[in-house]
C-alpha positions as CSV (number, residue, x, y, z in Angstrom):
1,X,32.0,182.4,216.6
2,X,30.7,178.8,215.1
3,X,28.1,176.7,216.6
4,X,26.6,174.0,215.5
5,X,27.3,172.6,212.3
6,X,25.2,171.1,209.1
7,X,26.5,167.5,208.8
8,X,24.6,164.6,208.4
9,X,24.2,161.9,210.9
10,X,27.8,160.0,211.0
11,X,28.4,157.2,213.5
12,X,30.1,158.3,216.8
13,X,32.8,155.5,217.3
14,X,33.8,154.7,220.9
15,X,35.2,157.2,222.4
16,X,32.7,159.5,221.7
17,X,30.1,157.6,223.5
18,X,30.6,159.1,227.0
19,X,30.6,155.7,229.0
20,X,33.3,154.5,226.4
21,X,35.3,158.0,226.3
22,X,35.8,157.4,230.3
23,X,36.8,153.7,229.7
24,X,39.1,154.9,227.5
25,X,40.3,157.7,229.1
26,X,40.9,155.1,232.7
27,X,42.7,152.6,230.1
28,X,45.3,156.0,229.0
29,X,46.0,156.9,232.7
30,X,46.7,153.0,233.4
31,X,49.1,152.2,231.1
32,X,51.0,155.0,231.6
33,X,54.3,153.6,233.1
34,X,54.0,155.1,236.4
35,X,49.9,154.9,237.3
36,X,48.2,158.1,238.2
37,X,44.9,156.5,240.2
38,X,41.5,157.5,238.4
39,X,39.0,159.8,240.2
40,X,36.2,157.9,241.9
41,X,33.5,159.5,239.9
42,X,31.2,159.6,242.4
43,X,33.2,161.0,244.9
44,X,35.1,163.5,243.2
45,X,38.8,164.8,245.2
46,X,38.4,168.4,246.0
47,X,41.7,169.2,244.1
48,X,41.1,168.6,240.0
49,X,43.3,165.5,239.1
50,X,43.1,166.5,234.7
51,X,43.9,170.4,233.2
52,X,42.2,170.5,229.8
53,X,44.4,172.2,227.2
54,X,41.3,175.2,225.9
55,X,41.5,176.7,223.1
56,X,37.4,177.5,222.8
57,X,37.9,175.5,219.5
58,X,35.8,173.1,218.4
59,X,38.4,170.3,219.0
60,X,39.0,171.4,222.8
61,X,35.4,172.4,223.5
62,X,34.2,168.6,222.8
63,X,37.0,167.0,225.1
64,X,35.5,169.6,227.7
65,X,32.5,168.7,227.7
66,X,32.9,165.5,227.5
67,X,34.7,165.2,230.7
68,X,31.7,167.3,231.9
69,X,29.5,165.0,230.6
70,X,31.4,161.8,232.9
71,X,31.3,164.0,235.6
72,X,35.2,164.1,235.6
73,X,37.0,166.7,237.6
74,X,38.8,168.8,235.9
75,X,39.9,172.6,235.2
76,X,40.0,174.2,231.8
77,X,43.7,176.2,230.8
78,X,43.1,179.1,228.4
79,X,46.7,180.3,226.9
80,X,47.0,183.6,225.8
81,X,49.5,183.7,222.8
82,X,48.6,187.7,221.8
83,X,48.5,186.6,218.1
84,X,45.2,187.2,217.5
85,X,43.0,190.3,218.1
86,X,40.3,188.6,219.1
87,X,42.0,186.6,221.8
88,X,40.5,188.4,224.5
89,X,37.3,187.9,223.2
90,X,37.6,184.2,222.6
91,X,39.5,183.8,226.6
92,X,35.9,185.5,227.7
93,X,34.0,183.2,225.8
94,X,36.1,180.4,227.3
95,X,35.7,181.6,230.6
96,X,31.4,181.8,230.0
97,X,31.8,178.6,228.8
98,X,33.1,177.2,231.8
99,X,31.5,179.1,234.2
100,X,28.1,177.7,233.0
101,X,29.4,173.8,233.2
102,X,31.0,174.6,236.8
103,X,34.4,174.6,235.4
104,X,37.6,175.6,237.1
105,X,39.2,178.6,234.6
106,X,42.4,179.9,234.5
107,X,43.5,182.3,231.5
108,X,47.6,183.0,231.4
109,X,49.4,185.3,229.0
110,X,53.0,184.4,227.0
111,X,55.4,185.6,224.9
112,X,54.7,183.8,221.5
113,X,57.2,185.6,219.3
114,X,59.3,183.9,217.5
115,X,62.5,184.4,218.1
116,X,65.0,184.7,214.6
117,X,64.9,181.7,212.8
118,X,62.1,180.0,214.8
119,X,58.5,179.5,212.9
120,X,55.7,181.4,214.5
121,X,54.0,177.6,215.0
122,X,57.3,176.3,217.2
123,X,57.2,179.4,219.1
124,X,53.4,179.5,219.8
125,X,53.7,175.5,220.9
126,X,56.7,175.6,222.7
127,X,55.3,178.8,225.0
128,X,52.1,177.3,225.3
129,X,53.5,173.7,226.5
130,X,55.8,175.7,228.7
131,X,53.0,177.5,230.6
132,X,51.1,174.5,230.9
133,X,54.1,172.6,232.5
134,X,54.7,175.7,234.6
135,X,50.9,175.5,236.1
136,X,51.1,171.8,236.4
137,X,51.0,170.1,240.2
138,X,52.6,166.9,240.8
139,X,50.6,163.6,239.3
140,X,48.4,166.3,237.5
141,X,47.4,164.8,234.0
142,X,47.5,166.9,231.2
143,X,44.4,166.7,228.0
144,X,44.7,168.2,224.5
145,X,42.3,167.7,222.0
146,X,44.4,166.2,218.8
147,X,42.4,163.9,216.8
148,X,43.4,161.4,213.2
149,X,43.7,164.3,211.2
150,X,45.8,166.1,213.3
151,X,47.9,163.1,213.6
152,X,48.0,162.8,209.9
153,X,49.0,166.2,209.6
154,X,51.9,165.9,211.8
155,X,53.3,162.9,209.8
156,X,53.4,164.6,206.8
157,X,55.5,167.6,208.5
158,X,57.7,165.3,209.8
159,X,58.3,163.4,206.9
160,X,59.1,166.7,204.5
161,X,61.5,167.1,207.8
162,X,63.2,163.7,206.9
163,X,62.7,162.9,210.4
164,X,63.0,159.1,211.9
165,X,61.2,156.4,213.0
166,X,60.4,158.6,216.3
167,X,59.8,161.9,214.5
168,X,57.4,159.7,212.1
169,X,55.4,157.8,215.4
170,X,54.2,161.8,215.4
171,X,51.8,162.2,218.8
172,X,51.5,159.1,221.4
173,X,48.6,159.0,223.2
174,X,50.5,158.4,226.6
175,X,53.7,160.7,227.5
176,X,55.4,161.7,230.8
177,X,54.7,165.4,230.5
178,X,56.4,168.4,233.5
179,X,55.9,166.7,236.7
180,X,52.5,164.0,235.9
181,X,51.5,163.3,232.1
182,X,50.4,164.2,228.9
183,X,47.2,162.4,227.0
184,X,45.5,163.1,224.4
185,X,42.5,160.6,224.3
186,X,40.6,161.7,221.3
187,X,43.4,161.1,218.8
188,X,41.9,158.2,217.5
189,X,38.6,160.4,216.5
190,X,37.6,161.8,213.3
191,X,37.1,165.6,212.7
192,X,33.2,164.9,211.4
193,X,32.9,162.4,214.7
194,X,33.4,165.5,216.8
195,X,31.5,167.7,214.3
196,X,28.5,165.7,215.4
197,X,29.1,165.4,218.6
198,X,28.7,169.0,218.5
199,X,25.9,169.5,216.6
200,X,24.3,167.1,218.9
201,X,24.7,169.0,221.6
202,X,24.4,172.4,220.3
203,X,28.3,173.5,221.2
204,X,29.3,176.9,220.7
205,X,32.6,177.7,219.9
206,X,35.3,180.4,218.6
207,X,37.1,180.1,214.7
208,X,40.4,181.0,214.6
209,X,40.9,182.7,211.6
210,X,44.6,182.1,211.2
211,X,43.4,178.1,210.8
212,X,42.8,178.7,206.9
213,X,45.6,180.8,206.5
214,X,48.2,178.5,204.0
215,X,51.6,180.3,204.4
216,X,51.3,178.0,207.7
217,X,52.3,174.0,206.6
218,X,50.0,172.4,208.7
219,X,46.9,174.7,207.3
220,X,48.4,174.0,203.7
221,X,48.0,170.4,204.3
222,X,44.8,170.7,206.0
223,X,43.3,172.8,203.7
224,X,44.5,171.4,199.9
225,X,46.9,168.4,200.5
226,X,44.1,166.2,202.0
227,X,41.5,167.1,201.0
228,X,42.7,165.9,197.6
229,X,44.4,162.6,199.1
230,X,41.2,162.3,200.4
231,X,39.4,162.1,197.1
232,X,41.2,159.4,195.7
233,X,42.1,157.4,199.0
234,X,38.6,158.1,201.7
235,X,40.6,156.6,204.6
236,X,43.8,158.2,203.6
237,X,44.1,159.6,207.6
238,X,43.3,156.5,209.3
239,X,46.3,155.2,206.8
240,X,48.5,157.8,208.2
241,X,47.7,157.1,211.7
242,X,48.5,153.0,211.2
243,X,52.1,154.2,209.7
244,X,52.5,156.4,212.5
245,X,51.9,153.5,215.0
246,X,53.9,151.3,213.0
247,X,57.1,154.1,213.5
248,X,56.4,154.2,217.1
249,X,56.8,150.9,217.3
250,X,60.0,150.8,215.4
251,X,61.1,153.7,217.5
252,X,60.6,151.7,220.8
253,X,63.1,148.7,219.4
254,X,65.6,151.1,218.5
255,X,65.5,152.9,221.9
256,X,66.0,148.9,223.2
257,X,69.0,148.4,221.2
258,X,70.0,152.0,221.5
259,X,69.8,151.1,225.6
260,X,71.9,148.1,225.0
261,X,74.5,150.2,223.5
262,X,74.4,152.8,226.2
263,X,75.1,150.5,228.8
264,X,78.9,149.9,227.9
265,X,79.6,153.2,226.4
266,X,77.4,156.2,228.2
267,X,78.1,157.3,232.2
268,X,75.7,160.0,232.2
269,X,76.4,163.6,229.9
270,X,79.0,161.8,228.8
271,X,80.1,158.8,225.8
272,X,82.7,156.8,225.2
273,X,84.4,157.0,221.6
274,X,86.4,154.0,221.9
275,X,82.8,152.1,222.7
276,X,81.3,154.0,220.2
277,X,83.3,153.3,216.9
278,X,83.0,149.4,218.1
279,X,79.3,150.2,216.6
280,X,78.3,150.2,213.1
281,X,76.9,153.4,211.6
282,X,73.5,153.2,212.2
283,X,74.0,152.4,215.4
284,X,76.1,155.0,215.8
285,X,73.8,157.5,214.6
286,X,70.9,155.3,216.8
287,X,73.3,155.9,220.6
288,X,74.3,159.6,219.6
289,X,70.4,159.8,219.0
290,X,69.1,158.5,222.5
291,X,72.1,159.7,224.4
292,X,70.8,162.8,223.5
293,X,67.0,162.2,224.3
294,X,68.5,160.7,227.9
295,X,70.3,163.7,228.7
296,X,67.2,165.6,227.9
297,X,68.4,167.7,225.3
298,X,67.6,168.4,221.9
299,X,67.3,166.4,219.2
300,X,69.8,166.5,216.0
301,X,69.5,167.6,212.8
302,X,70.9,165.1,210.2
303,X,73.6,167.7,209.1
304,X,75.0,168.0,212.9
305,X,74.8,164.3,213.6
306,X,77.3,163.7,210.6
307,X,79.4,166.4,212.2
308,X,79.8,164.6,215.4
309,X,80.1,161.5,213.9
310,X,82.4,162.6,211.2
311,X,84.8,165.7,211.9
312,X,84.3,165.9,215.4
313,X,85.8,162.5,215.8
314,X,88.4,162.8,213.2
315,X,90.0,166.2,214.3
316,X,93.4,165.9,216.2
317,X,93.8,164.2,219.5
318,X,94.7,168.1,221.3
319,X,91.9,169.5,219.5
320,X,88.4,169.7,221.3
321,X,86.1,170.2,218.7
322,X,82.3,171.6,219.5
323,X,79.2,171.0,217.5
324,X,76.2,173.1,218.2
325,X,72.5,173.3,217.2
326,X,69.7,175.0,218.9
327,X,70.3,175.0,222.8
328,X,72.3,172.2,222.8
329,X,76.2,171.1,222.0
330,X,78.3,168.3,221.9
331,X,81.5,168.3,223.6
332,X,85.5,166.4,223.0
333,X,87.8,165.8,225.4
334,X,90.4,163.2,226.0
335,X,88.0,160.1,224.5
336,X,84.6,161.5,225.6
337,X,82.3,163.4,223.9
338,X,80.0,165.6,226.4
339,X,76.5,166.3,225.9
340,X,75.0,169.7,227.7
341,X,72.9,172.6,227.0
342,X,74.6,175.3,225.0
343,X,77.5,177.0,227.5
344,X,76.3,180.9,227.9
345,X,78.9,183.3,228.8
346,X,79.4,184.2,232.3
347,X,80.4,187.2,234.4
348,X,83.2,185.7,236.5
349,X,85.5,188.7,237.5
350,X,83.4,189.6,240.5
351,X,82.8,187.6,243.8
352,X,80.4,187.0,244.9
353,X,79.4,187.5,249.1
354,X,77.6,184.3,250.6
355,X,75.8,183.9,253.6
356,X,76.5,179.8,253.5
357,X,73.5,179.1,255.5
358,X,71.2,179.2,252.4
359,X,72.3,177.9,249.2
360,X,73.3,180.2,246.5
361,X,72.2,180.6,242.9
362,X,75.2,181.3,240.3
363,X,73.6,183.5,237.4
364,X,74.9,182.2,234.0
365,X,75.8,178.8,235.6
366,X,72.1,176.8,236.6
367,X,73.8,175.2,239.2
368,X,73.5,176.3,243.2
369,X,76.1,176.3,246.1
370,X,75.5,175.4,249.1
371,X,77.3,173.5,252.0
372,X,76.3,169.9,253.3
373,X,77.3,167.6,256.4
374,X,79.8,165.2,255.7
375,X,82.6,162.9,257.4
376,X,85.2,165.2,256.3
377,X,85.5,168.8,254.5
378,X,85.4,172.0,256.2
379,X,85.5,172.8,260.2
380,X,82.8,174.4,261.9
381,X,84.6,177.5,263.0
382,X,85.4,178.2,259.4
383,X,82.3,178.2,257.8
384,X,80.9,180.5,260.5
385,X,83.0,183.2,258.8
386,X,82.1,185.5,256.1
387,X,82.7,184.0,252.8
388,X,82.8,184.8,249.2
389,X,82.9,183.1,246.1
390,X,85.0,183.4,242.7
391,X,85.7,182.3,240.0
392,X,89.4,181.0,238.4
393,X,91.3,183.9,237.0
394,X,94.9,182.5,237.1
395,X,97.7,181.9,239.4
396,X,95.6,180.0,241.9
397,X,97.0,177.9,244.5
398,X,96.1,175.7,247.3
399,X,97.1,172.6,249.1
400,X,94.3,170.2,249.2
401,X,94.1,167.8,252.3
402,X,96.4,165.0,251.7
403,X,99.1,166.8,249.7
404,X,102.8,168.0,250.5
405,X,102.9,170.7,248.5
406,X,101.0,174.0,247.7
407,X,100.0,173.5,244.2
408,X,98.7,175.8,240.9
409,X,95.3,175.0,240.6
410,X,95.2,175.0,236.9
411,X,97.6,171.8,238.0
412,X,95.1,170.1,239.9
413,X,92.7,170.5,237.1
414,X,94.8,169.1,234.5
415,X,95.3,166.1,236.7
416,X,91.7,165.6,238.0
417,X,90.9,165.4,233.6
418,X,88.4,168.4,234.4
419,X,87.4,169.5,230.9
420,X,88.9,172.9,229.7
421,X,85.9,174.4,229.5
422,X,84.6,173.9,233.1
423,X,87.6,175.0,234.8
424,X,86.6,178.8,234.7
425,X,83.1,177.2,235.7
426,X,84.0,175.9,238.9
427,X,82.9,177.9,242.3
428,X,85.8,178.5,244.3
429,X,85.6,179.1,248.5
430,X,87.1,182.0,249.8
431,X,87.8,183.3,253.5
432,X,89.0,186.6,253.2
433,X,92.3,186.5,250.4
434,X,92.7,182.4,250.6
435,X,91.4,179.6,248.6
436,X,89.6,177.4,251.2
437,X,87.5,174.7,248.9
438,X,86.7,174.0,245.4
439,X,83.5,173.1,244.9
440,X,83.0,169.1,244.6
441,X,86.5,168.3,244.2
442,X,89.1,169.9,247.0
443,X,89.5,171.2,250.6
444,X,92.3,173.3,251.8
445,X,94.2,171.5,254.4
446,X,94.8,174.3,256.6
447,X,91.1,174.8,257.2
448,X,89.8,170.9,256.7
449,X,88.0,169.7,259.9
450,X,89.7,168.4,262.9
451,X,87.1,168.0,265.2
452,X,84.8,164.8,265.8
453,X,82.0,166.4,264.6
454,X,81.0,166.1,260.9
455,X,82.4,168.9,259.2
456,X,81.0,170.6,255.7
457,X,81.5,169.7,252.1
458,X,81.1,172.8,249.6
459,X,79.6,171.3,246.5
460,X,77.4,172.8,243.5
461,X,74.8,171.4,241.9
């Protein structure tokens, strides 16, 4: 465990000073897109409006008590990756910590392995970010403790990871994050700025011993990459920092045009190739990009964006080629390419008994079931019954209301354009041995509602 350090007197820049730091921190939360409104300081709501990110580091430990220091309600989030032998240690010294300035605690455990493939940093961040979210109330803000080295760190991962314009903007300050936001208001601070602010005020805090070990990028460029850029240019990570904000804001004009784009060529997972060839190659690759980012799904690699762009819209017209990377794939069929997380397989042989009155979770699928009012669909009576639901397994028939004729459902899905690999996807309504409904697109005519009353649409979302 460290405590205070021997530095010599540096100046403490703004947002250090603790009347500045809340100015600043107000000025984050306000020009977040959608306002979260500030604590009245003086009058502090009884549920916490901010969860500090708490490592016991010496990063996290000044944000904390700085916020203690405005008298800004808050409660401290300890994550327990299980890395470390000493993390119990350091989530009791967190938890003394807070105790003694009256802070709120919670310690919470993940699974930090990383999974084949993976880096042990990506898997540590993405479970820690995941728990956060997970803990997270609506309008709730989110604090971490980067600061300019940490940013200038990031930009130099990202750029050994040829990344673009966004990848290179590294961390904003501001970002929707779960269900309120994400800041992190110190990221304009120097590591000897909070150093001092320590040693000020006689902090304590835990050393992670895994910081200084170099088989880790980030500690390899913390620990001899700049410290030697450093030498020969002093400023070298406030440098880094103005290229990062210059990125960002090259990112934001390319998510304008990008936008522009998507407005003639994107209807939701899905992207028109006649709209997109229209576009030249870069902004091509600048749609597939924030299609992508819309959709909420990940990023791709250079090598799997030239695969969509190149093979995937070359290949045969009866061919429906599929590109994947991480959880994530892209998707042909007749003149769309689809965008959705990465289809798992799913056991479809069995049905499944529903008691309709309570939606229904489909394991494998992430979608529910259930049964809502509307104008037209199923009658009363029937949905009273017991029902059960399947899954396509050939040779289904039914005549939907409005048709003649009794028709092969794989038919009806060939017309409708439903792509191939939905059709085994889709919930199908049963009453005892007969197809009744499929979910979202069809009702069985000899079971559709007759009365005046509104009768029941079986849909799954």
């Amino acid at each position: 465990m460290s405590s205070t350090p021997s530095v010599n007197a540096v100046d403490i820049k703004i947002m250090l000073d603790t009347q500045r730091f809340k100015t600043h921190l107000t000025g984050l939360v306000e020009q977040s897109t959608n306002p979260v409104s500030f604590p009245v300081y003086d009058n502090q709501p009884a549920s916490p409006r901010f969860i500090v990110a708490y490592s016991g580091g010496l990063d996290s430990h000044v944000l904390l008590h700085l916020l203690h220091a405005c008298k800004i309600s808050c409660r401290a989030v300890y994550i327990e990756h299980g890395l470390q032998a000493a993390s119990k240690t350091w989530s009791e010294h967190c938890a003394a910590t807070c105790q003694q300035l009256a802070i709120e605690f919670v310690s919470i455990s993940v699974n930090a392995q990383a999974a084949s493939g993976e880096s042990p940093e990506a898997s540590a961040r993405t479970a820690r970010y995941q728990a956060l979210a997970d803990l997270m109330a609506p309008g709730e803000i989110l604090l971490t403790a980067q600061h300019l080295q940490d940013q200038a760190e990031t930009l130099l991962l990202q750029m050994l990871r040829t990344a673009g314009p966004a990848g290179l903007a590294a961390m904003p300050e501001a970002k929707p994050f779960a269900c309120g936001w994400h800041l992190r208001p110190l990221l304009g601070v120097k590591r000897t700025e909070l150093e001092a602010y320590a040693h000020k005020h006689q902090l304590q805090w835990v050393e992670d011993p895994s910081n200084k070990d170099q088989r880790y990028d980030r500690n390899f460029f913390r620990q001899s990459i700049l410290p030697l850029l450093t030498q020969r240019w002093p400023s070298i990570n406030q440098t880094l920092s103005n290229v990062s904000a210059l990125q960002s804001e090259a990112a934001e004009l390319m998510n304008d045009l990008a936008a522009i784009d998507a407005a003639t060529s994107v209807d939701g997972d899905r992207l028109s190739i006649n709209q997109l060839i229209k576009l030249s190659k870069s902004r091509q690759r600048n749609l597939i990009r924030y299609w992508l980012q819309q959709c909420g799904l990940d990023a791709p690699t250079a090598k799997r964006l030239k695969e969509i762009l190149g093979s995937m819209l070359t290949a045969a017209a009866d061919k429906m080629p599929v590109v994947e990377w991480g959880d994530t794939e892209v998707r042909r069929f007749q003149g769309q390419l689809y965008a959705m997380k990465r289809l798992q397989s799913v056991a479809t042989e069995q049905p499944i008994a529903w008691h309709q009155k309570q939606p229904l979770r489909l394991p494998g699928l992430n979608a529910n079931v259930m049964l809502e009012a509307a104008d037209s669909g199923l009658s009363a009576d029937v949905i009273a019954q017991p029902l059960m639901i399947r899954f396509r397994q050939g040779g289904e028939r039914i005549r939907p209301v409005g048709r003649a004729h009794t028709m092969e459902l794989k038919k009806l899905m060939q017309q409708a354009s439903i792509p191939p690999w939905q059709r085994d996807r889709i919930p199908l309504l049963y009453l005892d041995h007969q197809l009744i409904a499929v979910a979202d697109y069809w009702v069985a005519d000899a079971f559709k509602n007759t009365q005046n009353q509104p009768g029941w649409r079986f849909i799954s979302r």
